[in-house]
C-alpha positions in Angstrom: 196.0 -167.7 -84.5 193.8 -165.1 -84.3 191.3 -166.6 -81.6 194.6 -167.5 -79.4 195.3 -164.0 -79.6 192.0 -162.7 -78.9 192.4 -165.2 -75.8 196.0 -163.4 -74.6 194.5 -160.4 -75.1 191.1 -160.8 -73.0 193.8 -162.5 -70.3 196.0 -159.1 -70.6 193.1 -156.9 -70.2 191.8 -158.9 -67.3 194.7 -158.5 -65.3 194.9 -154.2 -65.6 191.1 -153.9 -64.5 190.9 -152.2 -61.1 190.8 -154.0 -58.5 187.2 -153.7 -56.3 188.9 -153.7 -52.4 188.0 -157.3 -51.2 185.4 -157.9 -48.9 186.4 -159.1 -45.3 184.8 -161.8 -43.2 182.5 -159.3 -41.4 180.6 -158.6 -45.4 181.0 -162.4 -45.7 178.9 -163.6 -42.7 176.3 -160.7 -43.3 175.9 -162.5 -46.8 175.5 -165.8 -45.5 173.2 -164.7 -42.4 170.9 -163.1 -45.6 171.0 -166.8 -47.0 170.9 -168.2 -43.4 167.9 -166.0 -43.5 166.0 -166.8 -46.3 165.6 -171.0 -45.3 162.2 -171.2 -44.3 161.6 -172.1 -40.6 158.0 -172.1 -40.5 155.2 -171.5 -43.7 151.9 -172.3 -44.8 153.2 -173.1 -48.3 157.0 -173.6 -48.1 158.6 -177.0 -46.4 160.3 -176.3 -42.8 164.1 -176.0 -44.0 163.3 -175.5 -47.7 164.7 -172.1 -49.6 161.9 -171.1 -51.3 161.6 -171.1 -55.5 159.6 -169.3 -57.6 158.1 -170.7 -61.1 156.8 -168.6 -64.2 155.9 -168.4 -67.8 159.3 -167.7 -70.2 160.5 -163.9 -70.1 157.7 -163.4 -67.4 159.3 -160.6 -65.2 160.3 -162.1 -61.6 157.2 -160.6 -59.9 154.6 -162.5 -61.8 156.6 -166.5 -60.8 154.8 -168.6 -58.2 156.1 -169.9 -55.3 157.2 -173.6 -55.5 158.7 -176.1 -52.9 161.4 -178.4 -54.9 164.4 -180.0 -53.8 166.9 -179.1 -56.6 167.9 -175.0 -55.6 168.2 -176.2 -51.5 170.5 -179.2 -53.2 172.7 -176.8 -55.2 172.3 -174.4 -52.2 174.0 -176.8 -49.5 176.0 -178.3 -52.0 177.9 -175.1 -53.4 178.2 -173.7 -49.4 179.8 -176.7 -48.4 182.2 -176.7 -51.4 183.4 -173.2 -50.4 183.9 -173.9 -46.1 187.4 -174.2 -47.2 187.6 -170.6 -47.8 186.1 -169.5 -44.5 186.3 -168.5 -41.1 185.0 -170.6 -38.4 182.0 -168.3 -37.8 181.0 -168.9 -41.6 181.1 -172.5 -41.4 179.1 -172.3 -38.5 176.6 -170.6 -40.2 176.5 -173.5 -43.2 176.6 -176.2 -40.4 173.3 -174.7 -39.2 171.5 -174.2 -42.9 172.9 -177.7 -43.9 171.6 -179.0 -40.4 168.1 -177.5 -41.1 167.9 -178.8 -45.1 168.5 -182.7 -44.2 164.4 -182.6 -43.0 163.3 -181.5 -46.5 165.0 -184.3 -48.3 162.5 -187.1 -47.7 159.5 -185.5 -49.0 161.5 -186.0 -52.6 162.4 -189.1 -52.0 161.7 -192.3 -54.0 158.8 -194.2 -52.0 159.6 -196.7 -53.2 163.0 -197.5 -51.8 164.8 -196.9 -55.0 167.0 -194.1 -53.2 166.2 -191.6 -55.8 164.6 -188.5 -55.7 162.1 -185.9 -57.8 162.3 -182.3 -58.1 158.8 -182.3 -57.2 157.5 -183.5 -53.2 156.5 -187.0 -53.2 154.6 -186.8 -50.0 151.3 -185.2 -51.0 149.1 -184.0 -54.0 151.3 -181.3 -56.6 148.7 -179.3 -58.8 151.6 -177.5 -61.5 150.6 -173.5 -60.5 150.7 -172.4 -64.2 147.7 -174.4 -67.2 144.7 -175.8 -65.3 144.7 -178.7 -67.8 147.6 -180.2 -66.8 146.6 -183.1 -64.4 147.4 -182.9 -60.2 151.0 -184.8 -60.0 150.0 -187.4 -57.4 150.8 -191.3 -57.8 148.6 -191.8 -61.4 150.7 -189.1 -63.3 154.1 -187.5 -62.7 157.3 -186.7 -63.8 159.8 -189.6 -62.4 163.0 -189.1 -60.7 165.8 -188.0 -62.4 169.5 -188.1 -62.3 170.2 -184.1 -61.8 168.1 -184.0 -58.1 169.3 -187.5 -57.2 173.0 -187.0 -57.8 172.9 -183.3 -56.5 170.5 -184.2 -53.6 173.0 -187.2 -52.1 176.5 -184.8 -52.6 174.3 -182.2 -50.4 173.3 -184.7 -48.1 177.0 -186.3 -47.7 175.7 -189.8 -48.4 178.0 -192.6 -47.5 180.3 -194.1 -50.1 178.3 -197.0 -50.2 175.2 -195.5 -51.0 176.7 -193.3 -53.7 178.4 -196.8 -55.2 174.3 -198.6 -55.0 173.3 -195.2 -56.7 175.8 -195.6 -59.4 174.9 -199.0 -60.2 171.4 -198.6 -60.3 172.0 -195.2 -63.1 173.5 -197.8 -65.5 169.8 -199.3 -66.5 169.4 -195.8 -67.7 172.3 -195.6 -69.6 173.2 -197.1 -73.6 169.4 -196.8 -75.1 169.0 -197.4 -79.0 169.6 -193.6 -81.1 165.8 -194.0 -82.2 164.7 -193.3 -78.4 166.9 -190.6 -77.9 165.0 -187.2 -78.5 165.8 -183.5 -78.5 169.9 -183.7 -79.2 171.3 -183.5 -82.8 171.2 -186.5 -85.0 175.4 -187.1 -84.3 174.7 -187.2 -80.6 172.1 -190.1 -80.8 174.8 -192.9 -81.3 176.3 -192.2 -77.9 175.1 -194.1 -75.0 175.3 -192.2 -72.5 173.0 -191.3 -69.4 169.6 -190.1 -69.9 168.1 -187.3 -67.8 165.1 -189.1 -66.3 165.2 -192.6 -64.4 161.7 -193.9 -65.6 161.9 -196.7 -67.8 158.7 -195.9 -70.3 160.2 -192.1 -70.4 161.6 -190.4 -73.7 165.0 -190.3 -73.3 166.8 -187.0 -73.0 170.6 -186.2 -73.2 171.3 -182.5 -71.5 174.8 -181.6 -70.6 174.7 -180.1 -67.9 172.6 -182.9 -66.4 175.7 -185.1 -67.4 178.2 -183.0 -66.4 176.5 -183.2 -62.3 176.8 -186.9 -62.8 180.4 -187.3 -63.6 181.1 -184.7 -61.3 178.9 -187.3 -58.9 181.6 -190.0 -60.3 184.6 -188.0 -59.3 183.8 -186.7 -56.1 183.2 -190.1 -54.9 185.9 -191.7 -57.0 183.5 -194.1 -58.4 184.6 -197.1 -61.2 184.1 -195.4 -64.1 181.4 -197.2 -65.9 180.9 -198.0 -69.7 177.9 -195.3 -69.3 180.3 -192.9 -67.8 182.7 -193.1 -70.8 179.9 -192.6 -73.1 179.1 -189.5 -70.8 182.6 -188.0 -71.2 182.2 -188.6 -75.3 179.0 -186.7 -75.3 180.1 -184.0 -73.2 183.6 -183.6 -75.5 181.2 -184.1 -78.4 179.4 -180.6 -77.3 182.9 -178.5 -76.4 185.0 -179.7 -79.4 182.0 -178.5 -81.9 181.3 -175.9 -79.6 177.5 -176.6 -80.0 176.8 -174.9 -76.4 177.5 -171.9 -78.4 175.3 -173.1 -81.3 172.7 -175.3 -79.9 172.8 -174.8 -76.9 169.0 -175.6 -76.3 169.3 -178.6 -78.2 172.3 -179.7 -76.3 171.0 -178.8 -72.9 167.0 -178.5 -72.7 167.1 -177.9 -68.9 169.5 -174.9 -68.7 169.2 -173.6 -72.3 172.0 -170.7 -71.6 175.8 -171.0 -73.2 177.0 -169.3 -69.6 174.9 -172.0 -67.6 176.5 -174.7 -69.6 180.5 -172.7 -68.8 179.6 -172.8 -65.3 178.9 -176.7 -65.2 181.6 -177.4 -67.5 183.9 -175.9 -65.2 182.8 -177.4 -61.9 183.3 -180.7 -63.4 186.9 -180.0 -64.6 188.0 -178.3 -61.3 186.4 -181.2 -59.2 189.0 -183.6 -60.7 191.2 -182.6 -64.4 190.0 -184.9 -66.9 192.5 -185.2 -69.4 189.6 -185.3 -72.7 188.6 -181.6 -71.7 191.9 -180.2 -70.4 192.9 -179.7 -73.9 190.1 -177.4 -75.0 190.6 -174.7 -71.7 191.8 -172.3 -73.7 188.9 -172.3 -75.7 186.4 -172.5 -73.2 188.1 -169.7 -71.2 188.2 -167.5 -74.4 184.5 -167.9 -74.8 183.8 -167.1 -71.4 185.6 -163.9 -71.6 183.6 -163.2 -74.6 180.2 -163.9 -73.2 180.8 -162.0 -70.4 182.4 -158.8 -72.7 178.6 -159.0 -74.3 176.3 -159.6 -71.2 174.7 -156.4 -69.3 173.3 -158.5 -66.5 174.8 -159.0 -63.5 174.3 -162.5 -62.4 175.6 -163.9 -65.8 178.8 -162.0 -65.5 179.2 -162.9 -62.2 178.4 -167.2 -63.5 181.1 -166.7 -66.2 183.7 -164.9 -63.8 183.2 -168.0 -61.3 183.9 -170.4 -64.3 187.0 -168.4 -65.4 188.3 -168.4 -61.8 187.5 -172.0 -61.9 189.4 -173.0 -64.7 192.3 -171.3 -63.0 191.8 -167.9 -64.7 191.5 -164.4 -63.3 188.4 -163.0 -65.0 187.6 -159.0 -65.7 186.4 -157.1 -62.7 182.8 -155.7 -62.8 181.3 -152.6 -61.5 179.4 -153.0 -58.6 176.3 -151.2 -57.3 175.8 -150.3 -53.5 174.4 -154.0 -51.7 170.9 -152.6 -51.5 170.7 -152.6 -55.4 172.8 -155.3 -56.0 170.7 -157.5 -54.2 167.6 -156.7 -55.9 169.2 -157.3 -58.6 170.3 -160.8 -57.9 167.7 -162.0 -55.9 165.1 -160.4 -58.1 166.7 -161.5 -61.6 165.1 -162.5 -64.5 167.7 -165.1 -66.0 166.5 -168.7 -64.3 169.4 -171.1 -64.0 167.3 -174.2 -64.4 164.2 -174.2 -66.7 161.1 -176.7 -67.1 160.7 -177.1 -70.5 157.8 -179.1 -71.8 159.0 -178.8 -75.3 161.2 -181.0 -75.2 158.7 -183.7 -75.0 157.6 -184.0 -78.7 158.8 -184.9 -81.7 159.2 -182.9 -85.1 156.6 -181.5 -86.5 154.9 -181.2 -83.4 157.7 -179.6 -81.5 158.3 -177.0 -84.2 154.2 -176.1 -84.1 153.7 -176.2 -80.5 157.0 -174.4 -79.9 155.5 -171.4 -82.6 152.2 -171.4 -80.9 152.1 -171.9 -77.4 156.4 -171.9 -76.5 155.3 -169.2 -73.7 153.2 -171.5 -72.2 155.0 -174.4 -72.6 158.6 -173.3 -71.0 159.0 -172.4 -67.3 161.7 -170.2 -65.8 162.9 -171.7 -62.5 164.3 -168.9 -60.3 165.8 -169.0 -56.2 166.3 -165.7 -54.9 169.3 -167.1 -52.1 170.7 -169.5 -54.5 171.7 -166.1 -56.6 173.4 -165.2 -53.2 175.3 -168.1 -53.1 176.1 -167.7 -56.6 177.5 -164.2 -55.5 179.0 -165.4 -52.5 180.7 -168.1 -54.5 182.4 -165.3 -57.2 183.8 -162.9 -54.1 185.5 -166.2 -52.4 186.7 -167.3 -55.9 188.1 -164.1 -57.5 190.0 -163.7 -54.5 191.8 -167.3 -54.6 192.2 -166.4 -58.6 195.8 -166.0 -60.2 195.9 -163.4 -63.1 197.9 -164.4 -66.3 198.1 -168.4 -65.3 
């Protein structure tokens, strides 16, 4: 009783907040023409049509990250713009029309060469030397990460592939689905039992369960109203698995090695259910919604309020308004935060003990914040266009 009424409560409080005036469409196509902006046309290190993403060392500041060319932050980029053309004037889709039109040419540099139709976060095309630890090998053909399920399902909803190369793509994911619980590293011990998709399409790879990772891939499923699969049921088991016990709270690193952050995890959770309600999470809104409200009541950063006010709005929610600074600031803010929404995290590799020693030793060196200055724009884009749409007190 007491957590429904902390729930009512945040709700009530939510809806007396002042009201910031809404921005109009001239504020909204200066935001996109600074996205529009930031695609790289022409660069000696960046690929033509890229947006450009920076890499450092965990709780390295955002001036000492590195720049890096990878095809997940343009995915999520054109992905997330296209989702919100619905809620815009016909300038503003023109100005997506032209940054989709000028991402398609990046896509093939992180494609499978081998016909598989998947893709890697990292080029494919040429040598990749990791900009952080000399003694890590160069990533070129004898050694390098393989494909994975996050870039490949995220890359081809970017890309609108065809129905039928979505439904080959699906079938192909279910050899990397159902492995035995002794290959299964990083999640809890009651997690191991359930089959469901691993993160990383290479066959000799350690398995890894992260949910947000799943979460993209059902959302994959529902947006192309796929079969649903065996794998995909097992999918949906995990993901329930994590809200019901609430372990993206708890352990949330465990449960998600690639995002690490409870507000990250929200945010996914809540694309998926908006995409399509799925009856298995429906029932455990209120609690998610609650904990959002929470989060956000205890965070002093301004992206991760805004992340947790687009997943309130998503789940049908009006959230609490926010202070804003003049743009200048905010921007700086946003573009030059220190909270990566994606991480590369090399400890997840081992197994216990190791882990556990390597993680007290070298866990700096062996964790890397992922960061994409206009994806944080589109991220704050995203929050105006969907605390406008929200209803208070749903």
């Amino acid at each position: 009783m007491k957590a429904v009424g902390v729930f009512f409560c945040a709700l009530l409080l939510a809806s007396f907040y002042p009201a910031k005036a809404q921005p109009g469409n001239g504020f909204i196509h200066e935001l996109l023409k600074r996205i529009e902006q930031q695609q790289i046309s022409q660069d000696s290190f960046f690929i033509s049509g890229i947006f450009p993403s920076y890499v450092g060392k965990a709780k390295d500041k955002f001036s000492k990250r590195r720049p890096e060319n990878n095809v997940f932050s343009t995915s999520i980029i054109v992905y997330t713009l296209k989702q919100l053309k619905p809620k815009l004037d016909e300038e503003s889709c023109r100005i997506i029309d032209n940054i989709e039109s000028r991402a398609k040419k990046i896509f093939t540099k992180f494609e499978n060469k081998n016909g598989k139709g998947t893709y890697n976060f990292w080029r494919l095309d040429t040598a990749f030397k990791f900009p952080f630890n000399s003694w890590l090998p160069v990533v070129y053909r004898s050694w390098q990460l393989p494909d994975d399920m996050d870039c490949t399902v995220m890359a081809l909803l970017a890309q609108d592939a065809k129905d039928s190369t979505a439904a080959k793509m699906h079938l192909q994911m279910q050899q990397y689905a159902g492995y035995p619980a002794k290959k299964v590293r990083q999640v809890p011990a009651n997690y191991k039992n359930i089959p469901a998709y691993s993160t990383w399409f290479g066959k000799k790879f350690p398995v890894f369960y992260d949910v947000c990772v799943e979460a993209n891939v059902l959302n994959f499923v529902q947006e192309y109203q796929l079969a649903w699969t065996k794998a995909d049921s097992a999918t949906l088991q995990f993901i329930v698995e994590v809200v019901r016990s609430k372990d993206y709270l708890k352990r949330y690193t465990e449960i998600s090695p690639y995002y690490i952050q409870p507000p990250i995890i929200l945010y996914h959770l809540a694309r998926l259910m908006s995409a399509k309600p799925i009856p298995e999470l429906e029932k455990f809104k209120t609690q998610l919604v609650e904990d959002a409200m929470q989060l956000f009541s205890q965070s002093n950063n301004q992206l991760v309020k805004m992340i947790l006010a687009s997943a309130i709005c998503k789940w049908g929610y009006q959230p609490p308004s926010m202070d804003m600074p003049d743009e200048p600031v905010l921007y700086q803010l946003l573009e030059e935060n220190d909270m990566p929404f994606f991480v590369g995290n090399m400890l997840s590799f081992p197994r216990e003990p190791l882990k556990t020693i390597l993680s007290a030793m070298f866990k700096r060196n062996l964790v890397y914040y992922d960061h994409c200055p206009a994806y944080n724009d589109v991220l704050y884009l995203e929050y105006l266009l969907l605390n406008k749409k929200s209803g208070a007190g749903k």
